[in-house]
N, C-alpha and C positions, 0 to 999 in steps of 0.2 A: 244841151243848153250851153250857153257861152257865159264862162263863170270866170270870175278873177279871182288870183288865189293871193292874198298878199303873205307877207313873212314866208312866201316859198322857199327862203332858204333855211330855216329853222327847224325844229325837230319834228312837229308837227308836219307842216307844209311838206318837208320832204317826203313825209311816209304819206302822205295826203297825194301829192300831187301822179303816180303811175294810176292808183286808184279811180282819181277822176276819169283821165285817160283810158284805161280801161274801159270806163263804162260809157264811155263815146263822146265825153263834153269836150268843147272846146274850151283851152284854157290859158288865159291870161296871165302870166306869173309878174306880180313888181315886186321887186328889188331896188334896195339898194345900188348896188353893182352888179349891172347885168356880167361883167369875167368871175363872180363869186356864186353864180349859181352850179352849184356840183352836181352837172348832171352829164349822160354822156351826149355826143354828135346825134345820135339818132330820136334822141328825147328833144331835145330842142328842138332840130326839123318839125315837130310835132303841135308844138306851142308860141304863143307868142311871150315876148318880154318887155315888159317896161319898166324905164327907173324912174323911182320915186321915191323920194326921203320925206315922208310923212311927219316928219319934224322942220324940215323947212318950208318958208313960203309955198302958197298953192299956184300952182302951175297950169293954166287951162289947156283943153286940147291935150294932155296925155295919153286919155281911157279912152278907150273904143264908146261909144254913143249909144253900142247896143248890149251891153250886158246884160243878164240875168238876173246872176246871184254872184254873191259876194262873201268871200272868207277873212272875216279879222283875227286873223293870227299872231298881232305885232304886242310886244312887250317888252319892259323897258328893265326887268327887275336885277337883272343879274352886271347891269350895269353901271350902276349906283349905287351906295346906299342913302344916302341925303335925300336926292329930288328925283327919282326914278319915278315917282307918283305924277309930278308933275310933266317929266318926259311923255307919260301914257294919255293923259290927260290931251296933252298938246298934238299927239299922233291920234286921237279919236277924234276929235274938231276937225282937225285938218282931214282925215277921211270919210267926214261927214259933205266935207265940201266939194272936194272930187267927186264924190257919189250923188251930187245935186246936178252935177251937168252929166247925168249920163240915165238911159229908162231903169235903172235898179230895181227890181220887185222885190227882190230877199236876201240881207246880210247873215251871214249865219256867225256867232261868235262863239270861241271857248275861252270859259271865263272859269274862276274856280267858286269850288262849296264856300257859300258864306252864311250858312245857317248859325252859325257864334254869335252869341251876343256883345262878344264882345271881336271886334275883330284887330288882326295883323294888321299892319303899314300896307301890305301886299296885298291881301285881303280884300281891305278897302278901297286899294287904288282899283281891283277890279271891280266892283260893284259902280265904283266911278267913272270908269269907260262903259261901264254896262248903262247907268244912267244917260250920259251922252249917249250914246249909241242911239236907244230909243229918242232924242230926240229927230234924229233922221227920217228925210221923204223916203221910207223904204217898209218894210214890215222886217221884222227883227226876228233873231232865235237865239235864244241864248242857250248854250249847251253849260254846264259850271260841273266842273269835274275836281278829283280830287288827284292823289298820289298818280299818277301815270307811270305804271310796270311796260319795259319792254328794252330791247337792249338799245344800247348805248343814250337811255332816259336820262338825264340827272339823277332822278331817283333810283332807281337801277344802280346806275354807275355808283353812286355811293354805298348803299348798302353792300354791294357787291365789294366795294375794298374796302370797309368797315372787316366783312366776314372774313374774306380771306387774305388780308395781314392782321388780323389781332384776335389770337385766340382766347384771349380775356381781353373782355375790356371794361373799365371805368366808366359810367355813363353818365349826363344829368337826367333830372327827373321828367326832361317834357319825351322822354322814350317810351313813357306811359301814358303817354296823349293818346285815344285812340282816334282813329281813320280808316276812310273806306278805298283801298288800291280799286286802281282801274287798271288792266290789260289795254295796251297800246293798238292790240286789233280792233278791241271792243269801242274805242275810242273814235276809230278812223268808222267803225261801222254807223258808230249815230251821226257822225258829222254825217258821212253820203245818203245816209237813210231821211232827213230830214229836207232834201233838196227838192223845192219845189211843194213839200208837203203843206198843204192851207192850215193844217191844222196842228203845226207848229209856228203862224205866224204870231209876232206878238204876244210871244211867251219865252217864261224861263223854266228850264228843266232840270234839273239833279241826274247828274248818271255817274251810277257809279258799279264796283263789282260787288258778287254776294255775300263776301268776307269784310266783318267791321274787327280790324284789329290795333294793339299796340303797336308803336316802333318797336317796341323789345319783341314782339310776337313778329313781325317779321322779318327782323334781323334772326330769330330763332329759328324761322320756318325757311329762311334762303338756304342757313345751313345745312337744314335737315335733306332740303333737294337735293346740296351740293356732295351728301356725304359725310357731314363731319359736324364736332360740337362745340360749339362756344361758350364762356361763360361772358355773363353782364351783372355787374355789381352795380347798381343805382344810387345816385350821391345826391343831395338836396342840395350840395353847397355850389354847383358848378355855375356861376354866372352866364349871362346869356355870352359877352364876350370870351368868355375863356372857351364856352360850347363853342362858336364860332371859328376859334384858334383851333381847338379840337377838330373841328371837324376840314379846315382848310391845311391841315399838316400831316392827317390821317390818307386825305381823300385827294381827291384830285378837282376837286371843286373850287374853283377863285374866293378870296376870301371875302368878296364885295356880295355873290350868289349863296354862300355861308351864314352870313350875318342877317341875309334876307327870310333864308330857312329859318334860320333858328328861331327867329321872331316870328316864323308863321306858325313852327311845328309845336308850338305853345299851345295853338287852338285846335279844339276837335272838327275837323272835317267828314263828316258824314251826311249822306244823302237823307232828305225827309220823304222823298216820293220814288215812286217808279212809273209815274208815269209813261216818260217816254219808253219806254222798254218796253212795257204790254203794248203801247201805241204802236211800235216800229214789230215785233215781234223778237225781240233781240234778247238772245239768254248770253247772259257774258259770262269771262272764266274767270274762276278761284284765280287768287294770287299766284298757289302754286303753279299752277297752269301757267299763268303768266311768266313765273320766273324760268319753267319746263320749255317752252316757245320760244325768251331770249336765247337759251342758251342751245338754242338747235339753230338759228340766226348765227351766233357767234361761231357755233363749230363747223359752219358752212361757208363764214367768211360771206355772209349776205345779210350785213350790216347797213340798213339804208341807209340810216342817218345819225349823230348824236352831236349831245350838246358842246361838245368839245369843239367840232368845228364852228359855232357861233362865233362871232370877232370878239363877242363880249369876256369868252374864255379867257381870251389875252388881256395883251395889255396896251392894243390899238384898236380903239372901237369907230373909228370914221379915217375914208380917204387911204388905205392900205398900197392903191393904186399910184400914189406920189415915189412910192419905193424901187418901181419895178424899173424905172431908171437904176444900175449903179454907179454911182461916178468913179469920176475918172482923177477927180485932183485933192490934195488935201486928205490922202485918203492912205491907209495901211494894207499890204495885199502879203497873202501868202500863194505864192502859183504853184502847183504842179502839174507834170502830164506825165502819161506811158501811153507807150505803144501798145493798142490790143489787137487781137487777134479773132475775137469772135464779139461785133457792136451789137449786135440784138441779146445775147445775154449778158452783155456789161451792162445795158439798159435796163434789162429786166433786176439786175442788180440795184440798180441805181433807184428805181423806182420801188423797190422794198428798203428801202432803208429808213432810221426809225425804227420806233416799236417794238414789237419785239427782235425783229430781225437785227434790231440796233445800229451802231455806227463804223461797224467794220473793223474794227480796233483799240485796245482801248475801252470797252464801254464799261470799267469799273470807274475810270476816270472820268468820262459822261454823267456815269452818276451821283458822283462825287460834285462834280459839274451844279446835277438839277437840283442838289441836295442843298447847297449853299443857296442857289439863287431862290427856294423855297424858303430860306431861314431869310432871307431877304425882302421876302414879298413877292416874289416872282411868282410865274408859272411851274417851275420845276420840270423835270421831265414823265410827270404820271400822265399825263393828256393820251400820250402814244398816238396810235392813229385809227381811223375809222376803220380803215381797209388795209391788206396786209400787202395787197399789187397796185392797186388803184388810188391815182394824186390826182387830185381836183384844184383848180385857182383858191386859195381861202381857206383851204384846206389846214389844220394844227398838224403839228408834224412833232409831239413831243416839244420843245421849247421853240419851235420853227414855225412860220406860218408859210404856207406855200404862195409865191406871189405868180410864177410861171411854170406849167408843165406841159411841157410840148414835147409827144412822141417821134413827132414828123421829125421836127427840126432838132431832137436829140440833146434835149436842154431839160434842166431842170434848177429853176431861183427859187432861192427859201430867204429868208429874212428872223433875224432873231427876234423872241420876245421877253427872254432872258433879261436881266434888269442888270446894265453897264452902263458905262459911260461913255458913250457913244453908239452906232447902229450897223449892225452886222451884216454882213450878204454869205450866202454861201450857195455857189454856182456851180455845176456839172453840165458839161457839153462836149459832146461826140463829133468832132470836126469828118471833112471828106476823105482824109489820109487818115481815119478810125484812129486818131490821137484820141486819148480822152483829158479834157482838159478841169482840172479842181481850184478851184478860186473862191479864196476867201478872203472877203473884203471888210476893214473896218473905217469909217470915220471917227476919228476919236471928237470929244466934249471937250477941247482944252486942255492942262497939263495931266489932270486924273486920268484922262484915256490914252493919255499916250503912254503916260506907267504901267496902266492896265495890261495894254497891249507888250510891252516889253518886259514884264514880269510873268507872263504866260508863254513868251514867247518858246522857250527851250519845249514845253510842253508841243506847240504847236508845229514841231517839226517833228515830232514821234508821230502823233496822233495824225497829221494829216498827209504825213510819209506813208504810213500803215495803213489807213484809211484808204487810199487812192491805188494803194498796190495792192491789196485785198478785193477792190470791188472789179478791178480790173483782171481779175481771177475768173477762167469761163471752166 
């Protein structure tokens, strides 16, 4: 079948889309930015790509004419908290409209559990695109899931540094909301099990895993996988906003995808049917299981996808591609170069950097670094990286966003998203005489950037001296 995948670059899409591939469809990815799809050369030969910003004006003639089926995977939540509702809103009209000039017989959606009577801001914004949705020339499926387990999830991701930095911790009381996790294979299983199926059109379905438990049960049962034991004390008094602060200064979560949590994790999310599951024949795994699978993922370094590299992580969520120009005037530079001797493992250097492997020099002062601009509202430096060898265009890189990675041409642009005054470049490239050359570029904001930049400066002649003579080590 000839299917379109949209939000292919998101957490879902990306573990979606080999899947499809796999199983012989042809597949359409839209994007936003077709240079922000992180996939490699031989995956794209494969597919086709189109950009499309589902929030702007509709565009005719984009979509191929013969489609199939259709995936809505776009969401707006982690980007807002004010009018996120209305963003989603606005991206499901507009993909109603596209989907009018093309043969569509089946949009397939994942939406979440809204059996609450009372529902979240979030909640309801999906049940609100679920609405739209159905009003579409197409036959509908709505898949509505709950907690999604699997590595590099949101939810994953947090629990997982809840567990192991705090081995007590202070809770409020919605860690006794219960809900039903889903496994992130189990997940990718109903989406592809449902394509084509007549007897999922013009329906909505519950899936969820066979475990209905507390936050506190499975922040309890992560550790117990991991080895080790935590305590949780339960406090009635914690506001939704102070949970929010709690959890954006613990975790690695934006405080904007925080604030959204914490108002959902108030309601129970649990499954009322099984249907689809006897229909599909699909037995999904315990939590544990789930948490057992990430972390055989993570110790294999075959991390497909997570929520960190979404733009919305940062703190540039449109046009990232305006940066990848550096200028040239008006602007603060640190240079250095050395001669190497061996460019294929300076490279390989180059392209681990980040994460854990860190910044070559220096990385108590790095973190000292993400530590401030976290108390500041920034990103900090917990993002790290998806991959421990592997840079993609859009890529987080720890307080970096990756704008260019070219092995060919032995380049690699990062752009800060660290919260200054002014906008950072920070540049590596392997000229033809194996110079390696390190460039880092500021434009300041006026007088505050330029103090900025010269009250750092002592700093940034250790760190990026030591830096460049480190990586330039084979």
């Amino acid at each position: 079948m000839k299917i379109l995948l949209t939000g292919a670059n998101g957490y879902i899409g990306m573990r979606l889309l080999p899947q499809l591939i796999a199983l012989g469809h042809e597949v359409v990815c839209a994007v936003r930015d077709a240079t922000r799809l992180s996939i490699d050369n031989e995956t794209k030969a494969l597919i086709q790509i189109v950009e499309i910003d589902f929030l702007k004006d509709f565009e005719p003639n984009v979509l191929p004419k013969d489609l199939e089926v259709a995936y809505y995977l776009i969401h707006s939540m982690s980007s807002s908290i004010s009018d996120f509702d209305e963003k989603e809103a606005i991206s499901a009209q507009r993909f109603n409209e596209y989907m009018a000039e093309t043969g569509i017989e089946q949009v397939i959606y994942l939406s979440g559990i809204v059996n609450d009577e009372k529902l979240s801001k979030h909640l309801r914004s999906r049940k609100n695109v679920e609405d739209i949705l159905y009003t579409g020339d197409y036959n509908l499926t709505v898949l509505r899931a709950g907690i999604i387990v699997g590595s590099g999830s949101s939810s994953f991701e947090i629990i997982r540094d809840l567990c192991e930095k705090l081995p007590f911790m202070i809770t409020p009381k919605w860690v006794l909301t219960k809900t039903q996790p889903i496994a992130i294979r189990d997940v990718i299983a109903f989406l592809t099990g449902v394509i084509g199926n007549r007897q999922c059109y013009n329906d909505s379905f519950d899936i969820g895993g066979p475990d209905v438990l507390t936050y506190k049960q499975m922040l309890q049962l992560y550790a117990k996988v991991r080895g080790f034991k935590i305590g949780i004390l339960t406090v009635p008094v914690m506001t939704p906003k102070l949970s929010s602060y709690w959890l954006y200064f613990v975790t690695s979560t934006s405080y904007k995808l925080a604030t959204n949590l914490v108002d959902s994790m108030k309601m129970e999310v649990i499954a009322r049917d099984h249907r689809l599951q006897d229909l599909l024949g699909i037995k999904t795994h315990s939590y544990t299981e789930a948490i057992e699978m990430a972390f055989i993922k993570i110790e294999q370094n075959l991390v497909v996808s997570s929520w960190k590299d979404s733009m919305v992580s940062g703190r540039f969520v449109k046009d990232l591609g305006k940066y990848i120009q550096v200028p040239q005037y008006g602007v603060l530079t640190d240079k250095k170069t050395i001669k190497i001797d061996d460019p294929d493992k300076v490279l390989e250097n180059i392209w681990k950097i980040g994460g854990e492997t860190g910044w070559y020099y220096a990385n108590w002062l790095w973190k000292i670094r993400g530590f401030m601009d976290k108390l500041n509202g920034g990103v900090g430096l917990r993002r790290g990286r998806t991959h421990s060898d592997k840079i993609y265009p859009g890529d987080a890189l720890d307080f970096w966003r990756v704008l260019l990675a070219d092995k060919e041409d032995k380049r690699l642009l990062l752009f800060a998203e660290m919260r200054m005054p002014g906008e950072a470049w920070l540049e590596f490239k392997i000229d033809d005489a194996n110079v390696l050359h390190q460039t880092a570029t500021f434009r300041p904001k006026g007088l505050p950037g330029r103090l900025y930049w010269y009250s750092i400066l002592p700093f940034h002649y250790f760190i990026f001296e030591g830096m460049i003579r480190n990586i330039a080590k084979s």
